[in-house]
N, C-alpha and C positions, 0 to 999 in steps of 0.2 A: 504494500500500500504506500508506503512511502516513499520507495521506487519511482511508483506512478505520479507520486507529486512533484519530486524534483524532475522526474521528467517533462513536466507539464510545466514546472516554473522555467524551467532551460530555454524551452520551447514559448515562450511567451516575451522572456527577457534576448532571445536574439529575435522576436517579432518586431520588436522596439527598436532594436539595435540598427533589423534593416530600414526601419520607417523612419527612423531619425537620419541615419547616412543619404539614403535616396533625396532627401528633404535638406539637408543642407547644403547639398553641392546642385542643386535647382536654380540656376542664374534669376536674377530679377529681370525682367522682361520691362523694356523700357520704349519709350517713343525719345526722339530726337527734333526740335522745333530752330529751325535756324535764322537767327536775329535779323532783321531787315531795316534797322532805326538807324536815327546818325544823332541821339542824344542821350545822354542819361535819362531824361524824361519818357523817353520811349523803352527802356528798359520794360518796368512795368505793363505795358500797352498789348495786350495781346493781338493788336491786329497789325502790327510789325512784326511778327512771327509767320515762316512756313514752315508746315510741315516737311519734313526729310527732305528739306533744298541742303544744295551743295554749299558748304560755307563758304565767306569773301576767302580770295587770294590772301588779305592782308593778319588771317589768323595767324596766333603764337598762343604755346601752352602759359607764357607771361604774364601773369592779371595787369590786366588794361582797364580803362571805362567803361568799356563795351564788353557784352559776350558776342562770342560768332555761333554761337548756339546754345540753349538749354536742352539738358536732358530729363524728363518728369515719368512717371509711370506710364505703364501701357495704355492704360484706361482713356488718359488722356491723349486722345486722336483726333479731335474733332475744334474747330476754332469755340465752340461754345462750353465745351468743357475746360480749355484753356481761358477761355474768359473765367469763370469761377476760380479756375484756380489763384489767376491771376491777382483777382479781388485782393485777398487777404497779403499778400507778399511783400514788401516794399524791393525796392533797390537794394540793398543791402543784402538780403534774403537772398535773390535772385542770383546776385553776384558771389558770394558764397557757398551758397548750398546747391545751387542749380545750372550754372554757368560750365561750359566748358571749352577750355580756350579763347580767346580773348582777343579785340582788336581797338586800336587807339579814338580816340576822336575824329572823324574825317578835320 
């Protein structure tokens, strides 16, 4: 009988084992929105954003003023869910947390 339990417990604790490994090496699936503004003001503005356009020439991994593109989740694909998102963020945020690669002030 208690054979059958540590059999069972074995059997449950590498069921975890595999559900947790599979589950951590799961990339985050993201969208790409490439910056189209020529101000810090337009940072924020969600409608200087396209979706998966090819970034300016004049990108550098260097923090600048500008992004030459944000990355945000998947979910976010559509210009009206980037507007929501957009809402809450400031500058700061955006260039921080969401920015990738960077280009100066025209």
């Amino acid at each position: 009988m208690l054979k059958k339990i540590n059999l069972g417990l074995v059997a449950l604790v590498l069921g975890f084992g595999l559900i947790f490994t599979t589950s951590a090496f799961t990339g985050k699936r993201t969208q790409t929105w490439r910056f189209n503004g020529s101000s810090t003001a337009d940072v924020t503005d969600y409608t200087k954003y396209v979706l998966n356009g090819t970034p300016s020439e004049n990108c550098q991994p260097v923090e600048a003023a500008l992004p030459c593109e944000i990355i945000v989740d998947q979910d976010i694909d559509q210009p009206v869910e980037l507007e929501s998102f957009m809402e809450s963020k400031t500058y700061s945020e955006i260039q921080g947390d969401y920015a990738h690669n960077y280009q100066p002030l025209p």
